[in-house]
Each structure stands twice: as structure tokens, then as C-alpha cells.
N, C-alpha and C positions, 0 to 999 in steps of 0.2 A: 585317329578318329574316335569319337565318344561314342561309346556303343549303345543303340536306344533300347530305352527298357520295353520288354516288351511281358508279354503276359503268354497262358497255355494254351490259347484258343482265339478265334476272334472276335465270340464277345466279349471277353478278357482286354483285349488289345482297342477296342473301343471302348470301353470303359476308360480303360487309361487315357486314352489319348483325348476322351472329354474332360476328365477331371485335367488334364494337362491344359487343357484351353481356359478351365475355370480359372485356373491357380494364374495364368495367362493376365488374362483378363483385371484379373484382382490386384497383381502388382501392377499393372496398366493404370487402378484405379487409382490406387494411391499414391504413385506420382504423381496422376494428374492435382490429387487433395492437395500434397506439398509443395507444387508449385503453383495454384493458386493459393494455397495459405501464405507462401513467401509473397505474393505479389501482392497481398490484403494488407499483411503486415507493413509493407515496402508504403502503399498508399498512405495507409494511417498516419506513418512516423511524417510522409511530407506532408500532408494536413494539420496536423498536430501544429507544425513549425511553420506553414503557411499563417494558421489562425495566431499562435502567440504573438508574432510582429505588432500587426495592429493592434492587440491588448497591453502591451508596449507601450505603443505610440499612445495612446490615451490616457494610460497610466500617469505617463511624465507630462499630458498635459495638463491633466487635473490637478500633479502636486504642484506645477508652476504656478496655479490659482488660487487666488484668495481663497484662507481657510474658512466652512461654515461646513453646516452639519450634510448641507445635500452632496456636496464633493466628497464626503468622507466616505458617508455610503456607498456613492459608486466605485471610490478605491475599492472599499472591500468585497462588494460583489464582483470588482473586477480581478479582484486577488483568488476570489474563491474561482471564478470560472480558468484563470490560469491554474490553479491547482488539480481541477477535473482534467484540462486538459494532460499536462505531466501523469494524471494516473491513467490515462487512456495511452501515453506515451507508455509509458513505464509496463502496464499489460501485455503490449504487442510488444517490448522486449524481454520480458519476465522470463523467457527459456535460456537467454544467453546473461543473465545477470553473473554467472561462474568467471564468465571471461572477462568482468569489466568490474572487478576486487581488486581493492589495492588494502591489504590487513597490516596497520601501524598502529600504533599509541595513541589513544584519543582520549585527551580531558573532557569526560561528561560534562563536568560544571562547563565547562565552554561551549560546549555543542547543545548544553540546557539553554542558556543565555541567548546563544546565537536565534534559536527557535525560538526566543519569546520575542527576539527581537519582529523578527521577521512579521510575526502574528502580532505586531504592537495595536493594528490596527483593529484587528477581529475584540482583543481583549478590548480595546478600548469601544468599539461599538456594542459590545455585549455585556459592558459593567459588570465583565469576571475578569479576576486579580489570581497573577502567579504568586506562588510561593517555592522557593529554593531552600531546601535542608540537607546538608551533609555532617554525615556523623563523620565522627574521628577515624575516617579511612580512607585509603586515598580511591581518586576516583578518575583515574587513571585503567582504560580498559583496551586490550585488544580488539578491533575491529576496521568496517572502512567508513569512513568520513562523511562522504556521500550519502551512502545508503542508510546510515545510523541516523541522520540529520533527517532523512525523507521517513524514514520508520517515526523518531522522536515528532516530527511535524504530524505525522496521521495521528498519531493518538493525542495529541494536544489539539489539533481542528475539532476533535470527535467529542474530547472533553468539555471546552468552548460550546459547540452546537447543542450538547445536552445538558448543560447545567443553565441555572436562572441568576440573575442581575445578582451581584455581590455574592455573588460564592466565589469561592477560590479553585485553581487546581493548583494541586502540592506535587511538588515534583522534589522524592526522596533518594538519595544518595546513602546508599545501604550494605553491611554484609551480611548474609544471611548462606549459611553453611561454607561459610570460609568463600563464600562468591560473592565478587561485587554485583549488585544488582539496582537498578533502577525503578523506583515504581511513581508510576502518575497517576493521581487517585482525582477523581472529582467528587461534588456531593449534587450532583445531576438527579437526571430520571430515574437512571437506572436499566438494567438489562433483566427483564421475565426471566425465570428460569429456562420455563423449555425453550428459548435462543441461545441460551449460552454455547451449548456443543455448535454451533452453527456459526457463529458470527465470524468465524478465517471462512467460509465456502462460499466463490466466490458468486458474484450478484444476488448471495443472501441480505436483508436489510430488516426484518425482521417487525417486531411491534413497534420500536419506535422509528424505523425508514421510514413505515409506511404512513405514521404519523405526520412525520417530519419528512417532505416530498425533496428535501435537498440530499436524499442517501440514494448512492446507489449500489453498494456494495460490490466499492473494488478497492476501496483503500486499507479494508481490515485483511483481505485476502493478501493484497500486494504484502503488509506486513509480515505476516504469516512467511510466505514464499522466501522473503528476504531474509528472514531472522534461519530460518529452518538454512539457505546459502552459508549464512555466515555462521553458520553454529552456533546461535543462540538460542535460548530457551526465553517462553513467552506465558505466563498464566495469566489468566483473568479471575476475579471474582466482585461480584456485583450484586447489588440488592435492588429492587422494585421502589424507588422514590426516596434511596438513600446512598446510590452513586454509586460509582463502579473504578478499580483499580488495577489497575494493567501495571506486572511488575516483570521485567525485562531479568536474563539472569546471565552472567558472563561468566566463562570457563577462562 
């Protein structure tokens, strides 16, 4: 039998046995947090995949229809609202993202392409054009497929949303201190200084969110989150109306 602690006196022994009820009480409370947190989460994911269906189904009827400029549009608003939804996915799983890596060989030029594919429509409603440069190395990197594809897609969206008609974003295949590294530069707005420490925290969106009412800041965090998973390193640098460069770094 576990012997109770007791104290020298009994105001001693009431003191303890309050503070016994607090401490009580408190892991009381925060089970009750983690299982309603589990059950928020739980909610979210079948919402998420309730609403994507019918964005789906609308998608594929618009591209069965004659092409003009007004179907196009609504593809890519409907592209973009499926995108919001996956980062509202993708947050409410962001603590288990460890269990669901799969680290093999991934041709960047292919996983560049694949992303530009995908945004064919954005670039083409925004009259901004990719550019692909790889130096003489190979660009062949460890990581996972998945996640490098959904990192590569946030920061080409972000690039898109803040440059203007016939700019380009250059997407550079690089070594820089014996590492392969990636950088996608735009010549956009640009990032204010005092945001720069802030743009991975998440539902920061900063001076140009608040501009541009289409930020919500969860898609520079999710990067953030995932690169720091997969052991990669992530810098930014940016100027004020002369465009900003996110260069990815592989060990």
C-alpha cells in the first residue's frame, strides 16, 4: 500500500492535501483540452474532405466546357480555394507530419515542373512566366515527395500572388557550400523589413496580407514546420518593391 504523504501538523497536512486537489484538478483539465483538441481536429479533417468533393465536381465541369476567359477564372479561384482548404488540412495534422515521411531521391527539376504544371492556370491568369536554371550539378536531393511538392507549391502561390503581369519567378538549381539548394526569387512587392523575422509565425500576414485580403498566414508557417521535419534549412531575403527570394538548402 502507497504510503500518503503527509506533513508535521495539520495545517501542514491541509495544505498538502489542497495542493493535491489543485494538481488534481489541472491534469483533469488538460485531458479534458486533448480530447476536445482531438475531436476539433477529427471535425476539421471530415470537413476539409466533405467540402473538397464538390470543388471537384465543379472543377471537372468547367474543364468539360468551352474555353473563354470567364471558366478560367473560376478554375483558378476554385484551384485556390482548394489550396486553402489542404492548408487548413494540413495545420490540423502538422504535429503528426514525423509519422507520415517517406525520405528517397527526388529530382527537384521534376518536382519544379510538376509545380509549374499544376499552377499552369494561376501563371496563366497572372501574366507571370517560370523560369527553370540549373547549374552543372546534379539536382538530385534527399527528402519526401509529398511534402517538398506542397512546400515548392506555397512558395510559387506566394510568388504568383505578389509579383505583377510579365514578371517572371526563376526557380534556381544551385550549390552553394558544397549543398544542393533551391531558390525561387520573384521581382514582386516585396517583404518590409520589420516582417521579415515573422513571416514562418503562424497567422502572421503582415503588410502585404493585410493588403492583399487573400493571406492568411498559414502557408509560410506550414513551410516552416515541414522543412524544420525534414531537416531542411530555409532563408529568405527580400527588398521593398524589388522582390523576395526563398532559397531552400539540402544536407
Amino acid at each position: 500500500m502507497k504510503k500518503r504523504l503527509q506533513g508535521t501538523d495539520l495545517f501542514t497536512d491541509s495544505f498538502i492535501n489542497h495542493e493535491n486537489q489543485n494538481y488534481n484538478q489541472f491534469l483533469n483539465e488538460i485531458e479534458s483540452y486533448k480530447i476536445k483538441n482531438s475531436e476539433w481536429r477529427t471535425y476539421i479533417v471530415q470537413w476539409v474532405h466533405q467540402m473538397k468533393s464538390p470543388i471537384s465536381s465543379m472543377s471537372l465541369a468547367l474543364q468539360n466546357r468551352k474555353y473563354n476567359e470567364e471558366n478560367m477564372q473560376l478554375l483558378v479561384e476554385l484551384d485556390q480555394i482548394d489550396k486553402q482548404l489542404n492548408n487548413i488540412l494540413n495545420l490540423a495534422r502538422i504535429e503528426a507530419v514525423d509519422r507520415d515521411l517517406k525520405i528517397e531521391p527526388i529530382n527537384l527539376s521534376e518536382s519544379i515542373n510538376r509545380i509549374i504544371n499544376q499552377n499552369k492556370r494561376l501563371f496563366i491568369q497572372n501574366k507571370v512566366f517560370p523560369k527553370v536554371n540549373i547549374e552543372n550539378t546534379s539536382s538530385t536531393v534527399l527528402s519526401d515527395k509529398k511534402w517538398l511538392d506542397f512546400i515548392i507549391d506555397q512558395l510559387v502561390h506566394n510568388a504568383i500572388k505578389f509579383s505583377n503581369p510579365t514578371n517572371q519567378i526563376i526557380f534556381n538549381i544551385k550549390q552553394i557550400d558544397n549543398k544542393c539548394c533551391l531558390e525561387i526569387s520573384d521581382t514582386g512587392v516585396g517583404i518590409i523589413k520589420e516582417d521579415i523575422p515573422r513571416i514562418f509565425d503562424l497567422y502572421f500576414t503582415g503588410k502585404n496580407g493585410r493588403t492583399n485580403n487573400n493571406s492568411s498566414g498559414i502557408g509560410l508557417y506550414l513551410v516552416k514546420q515541414i522543412l524544420d521535419q525534414l531537416g531542411h534549412k530555409i532563408k529568405v531575403e527580400s527588398e521593398q518593391s524589388k522582390g523576395t527570394k526563398f532559397t531552400i538548402y539540402f544536407d
